[in-house]
C-alpha positions, 0 to 999 in steps of 0.5 A: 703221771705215768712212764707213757704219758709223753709216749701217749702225747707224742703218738695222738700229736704224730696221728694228728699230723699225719691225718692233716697232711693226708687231708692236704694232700687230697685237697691238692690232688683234687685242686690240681684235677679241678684246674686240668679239667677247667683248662680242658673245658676252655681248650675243648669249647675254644676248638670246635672246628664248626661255627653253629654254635650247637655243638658247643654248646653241647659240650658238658663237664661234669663232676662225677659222684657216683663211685666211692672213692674216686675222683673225676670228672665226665666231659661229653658233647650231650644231645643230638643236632636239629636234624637227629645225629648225636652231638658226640657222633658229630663231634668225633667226625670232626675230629678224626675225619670220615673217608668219602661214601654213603654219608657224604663226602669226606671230611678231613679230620681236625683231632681238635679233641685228641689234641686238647687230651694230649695236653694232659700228658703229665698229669700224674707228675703235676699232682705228684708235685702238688702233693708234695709241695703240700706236704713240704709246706706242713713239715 
């Protein structure tokens, strides 16, 4: 037995730790973004000022995959209403309101949208505080 074999133990069993708690700490982050993005859904499909039904409907959440190293998710009102008008275009009337002119009359705005992104606020802390309940739990 060589002078470095403890050395050589303890550095495999510090990189192995380490790669375990680089792994909770991903699967917290990514636990904390998946419950946000769910509570977001329900408060959003809830909210909908119009009682069709459509434009609920519409509403999509979607993980995105496409980007290396990234983790999100897409939420948008997909398609277009019977008489042509983009869900999304409806969708963010309702929330901020139109003034009375060429297209109809004046809608007040009911920031149903800006109100359920407001939620959010605090995100960054709330995964930091996952994080590092994780890491604790593993310490």
């Amino acid at each position: 037995m060589s002078w470095n074999d403890g050395i050589s133990k303890e550095l495999s069993e510090f990189l192995t730790d380490a790669l375990e708690i680089g792994e909770a700490a991903e699967q917290a982050f990514k636990s904390v973004i998946d419950e946000e993005v769910q509570g977001y859904e329900s408060r959003i499909t809830k909210s909908v000022p119009i009682k069709t039904g459509g434009l609920k409907a519409s509403f999509t959440v979607k993980r995105e995959q496409g980007r290396r190293n990234w983790y999100g998710y897409s939420a948008e009102f997909e398609g277009e209403a019977p008489n042509g008008e983009p869900y999304q275009k409806i969708a963010n009337v309702l929330n901020y309101g139109r003034p009375a002119g060429e297209n109809g009359g004046a809608i007040t705005g009911t920031f149903f949208i800006s109100r359920t992104i407001r939620r959010l606020k605090g995100l960054d802390e709330r995964i930091e505080a996952r994080i590092a309940a994780e890491i604790a739990k593993r310490l």
